[in-house]
C-alpha positions as CSV (number, residue, x, y, z in Angstrom):
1,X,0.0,0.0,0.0
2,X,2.5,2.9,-1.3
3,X,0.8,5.9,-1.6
4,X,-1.0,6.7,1.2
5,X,-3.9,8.9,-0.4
6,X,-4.2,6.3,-2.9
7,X,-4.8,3.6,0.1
8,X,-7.0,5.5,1.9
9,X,-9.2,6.3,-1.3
10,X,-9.3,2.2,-1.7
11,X,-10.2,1.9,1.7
12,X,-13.1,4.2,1.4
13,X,-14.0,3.3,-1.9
14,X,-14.1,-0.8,-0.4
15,X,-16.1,0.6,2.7
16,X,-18.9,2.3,-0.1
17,X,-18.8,-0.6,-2.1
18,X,-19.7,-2.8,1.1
19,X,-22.2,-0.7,2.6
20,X,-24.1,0.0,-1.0
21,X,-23.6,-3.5,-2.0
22,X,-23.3,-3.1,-5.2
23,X,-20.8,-5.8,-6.8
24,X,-20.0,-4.0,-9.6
25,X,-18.0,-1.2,-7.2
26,X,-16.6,-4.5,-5.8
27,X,-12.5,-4.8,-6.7
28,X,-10.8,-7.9,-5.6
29,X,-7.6,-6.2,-4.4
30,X,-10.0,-3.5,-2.1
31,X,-10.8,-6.9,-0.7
32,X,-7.3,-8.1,-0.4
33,X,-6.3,-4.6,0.9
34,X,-8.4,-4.1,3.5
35,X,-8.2,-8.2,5.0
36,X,-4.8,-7.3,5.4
37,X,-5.3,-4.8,7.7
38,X,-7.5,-6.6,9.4
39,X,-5.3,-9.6,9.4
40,X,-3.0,-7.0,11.8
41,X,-5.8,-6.7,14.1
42,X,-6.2,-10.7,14.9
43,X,-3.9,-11.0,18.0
44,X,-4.5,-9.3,21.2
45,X,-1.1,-8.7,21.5
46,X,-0.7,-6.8,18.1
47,X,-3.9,-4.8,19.5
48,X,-1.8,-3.7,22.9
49,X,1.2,-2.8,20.7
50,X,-1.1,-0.2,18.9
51,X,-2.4,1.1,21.5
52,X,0.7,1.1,23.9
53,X,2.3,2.9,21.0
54,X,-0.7,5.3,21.0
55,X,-0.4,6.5,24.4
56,X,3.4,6.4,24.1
57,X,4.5,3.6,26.0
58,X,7.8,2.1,25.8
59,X,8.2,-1.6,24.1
60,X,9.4,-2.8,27.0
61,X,6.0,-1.5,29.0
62,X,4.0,-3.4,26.6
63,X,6.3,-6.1,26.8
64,X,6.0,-6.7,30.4
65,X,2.3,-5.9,30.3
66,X,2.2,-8.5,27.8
67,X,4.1,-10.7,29.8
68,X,6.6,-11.7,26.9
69,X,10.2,-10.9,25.5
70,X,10.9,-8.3,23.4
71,X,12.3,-11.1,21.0
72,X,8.5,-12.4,21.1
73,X,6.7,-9.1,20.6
74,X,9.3,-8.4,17.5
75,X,7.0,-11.0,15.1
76,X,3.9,-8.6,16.5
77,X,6.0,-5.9,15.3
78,X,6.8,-7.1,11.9
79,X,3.0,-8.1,11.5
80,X,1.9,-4.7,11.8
81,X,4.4,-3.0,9.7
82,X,3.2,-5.8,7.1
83,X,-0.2,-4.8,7.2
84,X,0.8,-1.3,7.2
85,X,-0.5,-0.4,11.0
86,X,3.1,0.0,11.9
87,X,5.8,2.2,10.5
88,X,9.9,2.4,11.4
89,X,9.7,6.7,11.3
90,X,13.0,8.1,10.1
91,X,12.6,11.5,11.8
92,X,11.5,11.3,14.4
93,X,13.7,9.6,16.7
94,X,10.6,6.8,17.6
95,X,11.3,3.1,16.9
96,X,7.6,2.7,15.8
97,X,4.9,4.7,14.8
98,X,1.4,4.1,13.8
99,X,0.2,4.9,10.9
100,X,-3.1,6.7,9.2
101,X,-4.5,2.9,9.3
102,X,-3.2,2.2,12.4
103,X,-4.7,5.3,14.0
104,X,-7.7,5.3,12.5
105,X,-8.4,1.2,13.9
106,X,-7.1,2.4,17.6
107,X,-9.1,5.8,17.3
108,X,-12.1,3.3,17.0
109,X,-11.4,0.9,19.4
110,X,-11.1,4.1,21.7
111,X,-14.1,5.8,21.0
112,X,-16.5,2.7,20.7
113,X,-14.8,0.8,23.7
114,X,-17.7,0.8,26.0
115,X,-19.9,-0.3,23.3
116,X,-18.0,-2.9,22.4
117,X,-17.3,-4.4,25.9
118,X,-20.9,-4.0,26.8
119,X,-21.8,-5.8,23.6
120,X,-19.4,-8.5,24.5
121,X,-20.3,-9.1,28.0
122,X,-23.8,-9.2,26.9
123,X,-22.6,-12.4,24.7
124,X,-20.8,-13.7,27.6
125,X,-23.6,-13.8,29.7
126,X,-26.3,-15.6,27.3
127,X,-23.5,-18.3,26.3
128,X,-23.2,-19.1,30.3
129,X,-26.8,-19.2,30.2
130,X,-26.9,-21.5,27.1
131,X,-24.3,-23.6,28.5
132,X,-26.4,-24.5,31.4
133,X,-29.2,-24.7,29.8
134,X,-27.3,-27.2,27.4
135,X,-26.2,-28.9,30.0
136,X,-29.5,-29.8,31.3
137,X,-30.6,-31.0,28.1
138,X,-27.4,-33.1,27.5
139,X,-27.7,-35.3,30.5
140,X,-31.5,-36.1,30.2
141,X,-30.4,-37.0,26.6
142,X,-27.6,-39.6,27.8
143,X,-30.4,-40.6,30.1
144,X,-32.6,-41.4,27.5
145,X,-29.5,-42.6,25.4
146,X,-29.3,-39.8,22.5
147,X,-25.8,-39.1,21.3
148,X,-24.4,-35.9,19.5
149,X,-21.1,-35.8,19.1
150,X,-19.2,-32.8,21.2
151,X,-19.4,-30.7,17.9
152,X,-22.7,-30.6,17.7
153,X,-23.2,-29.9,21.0
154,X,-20.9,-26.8,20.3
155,X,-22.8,-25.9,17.3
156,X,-25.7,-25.8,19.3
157,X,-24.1,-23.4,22.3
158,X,-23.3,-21.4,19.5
159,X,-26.3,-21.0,17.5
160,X,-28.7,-21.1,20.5
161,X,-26.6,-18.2,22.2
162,X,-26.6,-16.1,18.5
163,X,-30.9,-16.5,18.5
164,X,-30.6,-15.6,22.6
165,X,-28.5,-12.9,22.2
166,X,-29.3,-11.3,18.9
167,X,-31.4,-8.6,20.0
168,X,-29.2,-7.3,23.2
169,X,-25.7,-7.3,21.1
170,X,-27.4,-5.4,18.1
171,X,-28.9,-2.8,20.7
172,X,-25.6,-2.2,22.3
173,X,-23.8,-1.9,18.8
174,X,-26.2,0.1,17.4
175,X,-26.8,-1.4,14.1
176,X,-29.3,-2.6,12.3
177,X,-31.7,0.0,13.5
């Protein structure tokens, strides 16, 4: 992603072709573009860097908040600069710095943390309900000699929690409305 006015036209043109849906705005590499970015995102270690970097914390405070070696946060590192979160600056005298895609995903996490940790604990708590609920329902089926196999027991958690929790999530995302 060279030119960062070019990327950040791609990633708004990707983000209007998704929420249009039209699939003739659709451009595979949009696609490609923007799953690398999130592909930076997947490790909750990768988020800590970002944000540690955003409040201006050493490595070695995220490291020992993270509770590994700086030789194990270095492949974190590299990840980010590969999906062009991170950047090595040359002028400014910081090892790393985040970049327009990198502040805009921690900018977000920021502003919508509350929404998303209410959101997630509301998840939470239906799957321990569902989980007890399944639970109940498992042993009076090995009682009355029914067998699932453990995946489809955990397909079950799964799909009963979505239909439980469905309503409650969307509300504290506020989508859909």
């Amino acid at each position: 992603m060279g030119d960062p006015k070019l990327s950040k036209r791609l990633f708004r043109q990707f983000l209007v072709a998704l929420e249009t849906m039209k699939p003739e705005q659709w451009d595979r590499s949009d696609f490609e573009a923007v799953s690398g970015l999130f592909q930076g995102l997947a490790h909750e270690a990768r988020l800590a860097l970002l944000l540690g970097i955003y409040h201006g914390k050493s490595l070695n405070e995220i490291a020992e908040f993270l509770e590994i070696t700086r030789g194990g946060m270095q492949d974190h590192l590299e990840k980010l600069i590969d999906c062009e979160l991170l950047y090595r600056p040359e002028e400014t005298g910081k090892t790393y710095g985040l970049t327009p895609f990198g502040l805009f995903f921690v900018e977000f996490l920021l502003q919508n943390e509350e929404t998303l940790v209410e959101a997630l604990g509301e998840l939470r708590l239906e799957e321990k309900r569902v989980e007890l609920a399944v639970e109940e329902v498992r042993n009076e089926a090995e009682e009355q000699d029914i067998s699932l196999s453990e995946k489809e027991w955990q397909r079950k958690v799964h799909s009963r929690k979505w239909e439980q929790a469905w309503d409650d999530v969307k509300d504290s995302l506020g989508v859909g409305e």
